[in-house]
N, C-alpha and C positions, 0 to 999 in steps of 0.2 A: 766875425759874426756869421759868416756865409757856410762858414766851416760846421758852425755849432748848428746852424740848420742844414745841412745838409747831413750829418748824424745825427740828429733827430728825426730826421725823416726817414732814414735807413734802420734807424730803431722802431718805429714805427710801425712801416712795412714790413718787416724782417715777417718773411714764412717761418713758419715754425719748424723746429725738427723733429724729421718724422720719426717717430718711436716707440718702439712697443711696451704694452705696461705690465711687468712682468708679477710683479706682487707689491702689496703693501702692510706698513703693520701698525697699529694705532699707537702713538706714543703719549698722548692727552684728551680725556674723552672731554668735549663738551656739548651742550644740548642741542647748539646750532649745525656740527659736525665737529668730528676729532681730528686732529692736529696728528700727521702723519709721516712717515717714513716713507718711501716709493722706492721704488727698483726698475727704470725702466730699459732696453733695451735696444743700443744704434746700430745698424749696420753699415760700416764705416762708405761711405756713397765710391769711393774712387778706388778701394780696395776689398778686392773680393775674399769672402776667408779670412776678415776680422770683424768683431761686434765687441763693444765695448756697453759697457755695465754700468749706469750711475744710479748712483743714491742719493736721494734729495727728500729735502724735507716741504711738507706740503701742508699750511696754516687751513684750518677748519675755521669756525665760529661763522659772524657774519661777514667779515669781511672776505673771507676765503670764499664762502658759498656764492659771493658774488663773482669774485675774478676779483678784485679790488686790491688783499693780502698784497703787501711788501714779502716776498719769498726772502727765506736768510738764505746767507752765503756759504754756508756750512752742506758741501757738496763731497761726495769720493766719487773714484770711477775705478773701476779695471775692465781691460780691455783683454782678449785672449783670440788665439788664430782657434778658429771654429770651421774649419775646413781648409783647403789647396788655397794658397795665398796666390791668384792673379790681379795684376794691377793693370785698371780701364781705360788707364790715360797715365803720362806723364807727370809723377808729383812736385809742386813748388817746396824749397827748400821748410817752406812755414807757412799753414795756413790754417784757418779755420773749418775743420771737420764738419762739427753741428754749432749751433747756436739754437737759443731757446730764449722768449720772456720772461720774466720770475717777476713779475710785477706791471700792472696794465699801461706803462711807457716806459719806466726808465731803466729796468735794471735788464741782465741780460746772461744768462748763463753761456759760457763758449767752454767748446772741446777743440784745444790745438792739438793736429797732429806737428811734429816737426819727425823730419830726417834727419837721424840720424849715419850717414854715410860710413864714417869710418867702422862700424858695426854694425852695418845692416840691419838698424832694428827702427821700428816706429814707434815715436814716444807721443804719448797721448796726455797732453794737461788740461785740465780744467780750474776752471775760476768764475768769478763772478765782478762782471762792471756796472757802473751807472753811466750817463750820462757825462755827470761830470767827475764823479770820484771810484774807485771801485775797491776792490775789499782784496788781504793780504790772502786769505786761505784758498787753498788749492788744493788739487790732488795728484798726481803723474803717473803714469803708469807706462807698459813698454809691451811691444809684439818685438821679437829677434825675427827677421826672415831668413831662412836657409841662404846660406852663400850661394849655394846655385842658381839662386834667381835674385840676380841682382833690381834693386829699388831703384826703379828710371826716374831721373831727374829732369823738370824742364832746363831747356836751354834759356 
């Protein structure tokens, strides 16, 4: 029980991730607002010289205009090195990039990066959870970083 409020409260809380809005495109017009496509734009917080690209779909009508919308789980991403790849700090083998609400408590869009070591490359997956259950679709994506600059790992 203590468990279950205590990630509740952390869904809650949860700052949002900051991101830029890069276009949108209408996929269902209706009178209250259209039901959308988005493309918005992360820059990965602990790696410098990667931004990663998600598409996500954004519910109009009434319940969207309010913030209210249940967001679907039907998410992609690509991430691409967009400049000299320096790293700010030492990376954990897995962790969570960005996170976002897709729904005014419970659901929760996340962007894991994981290391991958043997190939120096960053692999980026996104998904979508609730609460208590969370949804099968996903999207992965990958940055290689030159062998020369090897990816720090925390200890």
């Amino acid at each position: 029980m203590k468990a279950a409020l205590l990630l509740l409260a952390s869904v809650l809380w949860m700052a949002p991730a900051l991101a830029e809005d890069i276009g949108s495109v209408n996929t269902e017009w209706k009178l209250t607002g259209s039901h959308k496509l988005v493309v918005e734009a992360f820059d990965d917080p602990k790696v410098e010289g990667v931004a990663c690209y998600v598409a996500k779909p954004e519910r109009g009508g009434i319940a969207g205009a309010f913030g209210v919308a249940e967001e679907l789980s039907d998410v992609s991403i690509a991430c691409r090195q967009v400049g000299p790849i320096r790293f700010r700090e030492p990376l954990p083998k897995q962790e969570d990039a960005f996170s976002e609400r897709r729904s005014i408590i419970f659901k929760v869009l996340h962007v894991v990066r994981i290391v991958d070591v043997r190939r120096n490359t960053l692999v980026y997956l996104t998904y979508t959870d609730k609460v208590i259950t969370g949804s099968p679709q996903n999207s992965v994506t990958a940055v290689t970083v030159d062998r020369s600059t090897p990816i720090p790992l925390e200890k």
